[in-house]
N, C-alpha and C positions, 0 to 999 in steps of 0.2 A: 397657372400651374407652377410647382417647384423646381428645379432643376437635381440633376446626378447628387449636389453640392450638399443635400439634405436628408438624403439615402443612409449617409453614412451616420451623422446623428442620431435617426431613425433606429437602425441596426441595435443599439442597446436596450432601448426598452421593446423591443420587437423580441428579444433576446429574454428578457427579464420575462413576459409574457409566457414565452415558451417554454421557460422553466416553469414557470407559477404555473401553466394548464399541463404539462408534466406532472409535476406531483400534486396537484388534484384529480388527476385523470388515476394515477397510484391509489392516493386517498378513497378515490370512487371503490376502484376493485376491490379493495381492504372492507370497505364496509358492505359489500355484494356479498364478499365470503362470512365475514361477519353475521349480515342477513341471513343468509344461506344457514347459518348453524344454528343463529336462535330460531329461524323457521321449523327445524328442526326439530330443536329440544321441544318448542310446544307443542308439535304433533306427539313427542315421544310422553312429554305432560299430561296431555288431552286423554292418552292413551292411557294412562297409569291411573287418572283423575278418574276416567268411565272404571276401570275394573274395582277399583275403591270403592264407588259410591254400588257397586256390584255385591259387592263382598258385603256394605255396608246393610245394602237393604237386607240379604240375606241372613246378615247377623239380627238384624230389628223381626225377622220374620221369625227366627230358632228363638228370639227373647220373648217377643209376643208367644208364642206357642210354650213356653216355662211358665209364663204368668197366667196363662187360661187355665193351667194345672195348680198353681199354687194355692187360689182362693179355696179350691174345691177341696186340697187335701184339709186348707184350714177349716174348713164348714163343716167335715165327718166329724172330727172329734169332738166339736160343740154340742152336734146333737147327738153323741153317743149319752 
């Protein structure tokens, strides 16, 4: 076993430690909130992504429904 005599050598890198798991213990919460926000935005993405492909279909559906109309008007005048 050591004695008292080596306690105090000890004392500095015990020191240095303490700071170092200090600010990465900081570092952690920084990236928690970090996390926290891009968790976030991709819910708020996800959410904007679904009404797009929403809007999207319904547009492919209003274009579909102009194009069933369009051949038919082209076809009257040929056989007038």
């Amino acid at each position: 076993m050591q004695g008292m005599s080596n306690s105090t050598p000890l004392s500095e890198p015990v020191a240095q430690i303490t700071e170092r798991v200090e600010r990465l213990l900081v570092r952690f919460e920084e990236l928690q909130r970090t996390n926290a926000l891009l968790m976030q935005e991709v819910v708020t993405l996800k959410q904007e992504r679904d009404s797009l492909k929403t809007r999207l279909a319904s547009a492919r559906s209003r274009v579909d429904a102009l194009l069933e109309r369009v051949p038919q008007a082209q076809e009257q005048p040929a056989r007038d």
